[in-house]
Every structure is written in C-alpha cells, then in structure tokens.
C-alpha angles and dihedrals in degrees: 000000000000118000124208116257123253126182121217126209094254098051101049116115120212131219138188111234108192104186120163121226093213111153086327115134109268089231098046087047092046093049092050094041085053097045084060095044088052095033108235094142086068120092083221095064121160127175098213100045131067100242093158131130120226117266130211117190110193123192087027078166082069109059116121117244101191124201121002095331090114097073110006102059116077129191111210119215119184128200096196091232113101119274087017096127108131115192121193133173122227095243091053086056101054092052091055109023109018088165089053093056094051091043096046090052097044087047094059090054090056124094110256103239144095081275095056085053101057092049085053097063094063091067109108104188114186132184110225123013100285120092136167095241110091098108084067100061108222124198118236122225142182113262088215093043084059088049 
C-alpha cells in the first residue's frame, strides 16, 4: 500500500532562485515568486511544512505595472492615530520604494500564519542588477518558463 509523502524539517533541501522583474507584470512575478517560497514547484510539496527555495528578485524598478494600475490602484496605510490614512498609488511606489511594492504583493499570496511568515522571510528584492548573494550561487530562471 503507498502512502502519501510527506517531507519533514530536517530533510528539506534548499535552493537560491535568482529571477529578474524586468518589464514582467507585478501579479504574474508575485505568484511565481510565492509558488517557490511555498514550494509548490517541488515534487516533495507539503502544506504544513516550509519546503521553499530562497528567492532573489533583482530590477524590482523595472516591473511592469499594465493598464491603469499606475494611478488607479492605491495601497492604504493607517497609522491608527486620527487622520493617519496614507494613501499611495502603485506607480508612486515604484518610484520611491520599488522593493515595498514586490514585497507587499508577494506577502498577500502567502498563507497568514506563523508558516507564511517564515517563507517570507527567504525573499531577497533589489533595486538595480547587483545583489550580495553570489556566494550562494542562485540559479537563474525564466520568469515565463515558472508560469
């Protein structure tokens, strides 16, 4: 009789992704960049466990924002203090913050638990080609060979 598969902390076996966001859409990036976090792209795949390689996304300034998006979707922040509502456009934060808008997208397709948040932290976002993770070795892959 088979038995289902299931991988245990100690045996899973981790992985540097390196993919660049040039003039690729923001939501097709984000959902690749969180099936490797979680690891969905693995044969070896369990929910309740984080099986995910490391990701480095490099020219985050780059990403491609298609139709309005530029100006018509808003991201709220709230200070809790009256009169603390922040309100920011994608394009303005992509200007300024390029990182915050990748991070922010990713962060919403990952679960919302103590797990999510550990996958979370394996996402490296830099602005410009250049990052501190060579030693690492990452692999690079084709965002459109992922979707």
């Amino acid at each position: 009789m088979r038995q289902t598969y299931m991988a245990k902390k100690n045996e899973v076996e981790r992985n540097w992704v390196l993919l660049d966001a040039t003039d690729v859409p923001l939501g097709r990036l984000s959902a690749a960049v969180a099936s490797i976090l979680r690891g969905k792209n693995k044969p070896t795949y369990t929910p309740h466990v984080d099986t995910g390689d490391f990701v480095i996304v490099i020219n985050a300034e780059k990403v491609a924002l298609t139709g309005k998006k530029v100006t018509d979707k808003k991201y709220y922040d709230y200070s809790g203090h009256p009169g603390g509502m922040r309100v920011t456009t994608a394009g303005e934060m992509r200007d300024k913050k390029p990182t915050r808008l990748i991070e922010r997208s990713v962060k919403g397709m990952l679960p919302d638990n103590r797990l999510g948040r550990k996958q979370f932290t394996k996402l490296f976002v830099y602005v410009g080609s250049e990052h501190q993770h060579a030693a690492q070795q990452p692999q690079a892959i084709d965002i459109n060979t992922i979707i």
